[in-house]
C-alpha positions, 0 to 999 in steps of 0.5 A: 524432564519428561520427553515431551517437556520443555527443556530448561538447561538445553542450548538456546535456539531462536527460531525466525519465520514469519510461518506461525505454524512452523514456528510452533512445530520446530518449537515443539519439536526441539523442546522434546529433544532438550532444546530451548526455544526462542521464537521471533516472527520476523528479523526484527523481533530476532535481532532484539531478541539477539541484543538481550539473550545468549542464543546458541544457533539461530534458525531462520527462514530465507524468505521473509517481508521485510528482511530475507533470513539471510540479510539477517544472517549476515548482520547477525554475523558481524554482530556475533560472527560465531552463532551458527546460522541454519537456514530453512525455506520452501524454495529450493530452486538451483539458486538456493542450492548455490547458497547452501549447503546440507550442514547449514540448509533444510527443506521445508517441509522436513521431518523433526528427526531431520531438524533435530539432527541438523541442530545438534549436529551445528551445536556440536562442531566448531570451526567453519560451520559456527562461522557460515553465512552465503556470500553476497550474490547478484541476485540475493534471496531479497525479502518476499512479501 
């Protein structure tokens, strides 16, 4: 396989955002580094695509219509409580440094070099990390129009 090839054997990621532009980048970017890429546009698409396909880590955005990533993060959790979850998001407030934390968290923007180090390193641990989704707050990332 070429450098800029999609994998075909890599882990399996599903990428969540409803940002089309960041869906094609991160997908671009870990193709070329032996990942597979599954995209969904919102939390919905992504728990369809969860019910039918053995993912290995779900990435997703924190703010999204509908359902917020981690609303979705926490029913992805009770439904396959060892898929690693990372989260990605614009908004980097105190609060959302509260929630996360480096091994599960990514600023938007970010480098492909910081993305793909983050998702190999997830897909590499065991433990605690495979099993992190932020507690419930009172005041929840809830969903952004």
């Amino acid at each position: 396989m070429k450098r800029d090839e999609p994998a075909e054997h890599g882990p399996l990621v599903l990428l969540v955002d409803d940002d089309p532009l960041v869906l094609l980048t991160a997908q671009r970017a870990l193709e070329r580094h032996g990942f597979r890429v599954s995209v969904a546009n919102n939390a919905s698409e992504a728990l369809s695509i969860l019910e039918d396909t053995a993912v290995e880590l779900m990435l997703t955005d924190v703010l999204m219509p509908q359902m917020s990533g981690i609303t979705l993060a926490k029913i992805v959790h009770a439904r396959f409580p060892s898929l690693p979850v990372i989260f990605m998001s614009g908004f980097v407030g105190d609060h959302a440094i509260d929630l996360f934390n480096e091994r599960n968290f990514i600023p938007k923007p970010f480098s492909y070099r910081h993305l793909v180090a983050l998702v190999t390193g997830a897909l590499s641990q065991d433990g605690p990390f495979r099993r992190q989704v932020p507690a419930s707050t009172s005041h929840d990332l809830g969903a952004s129009a």
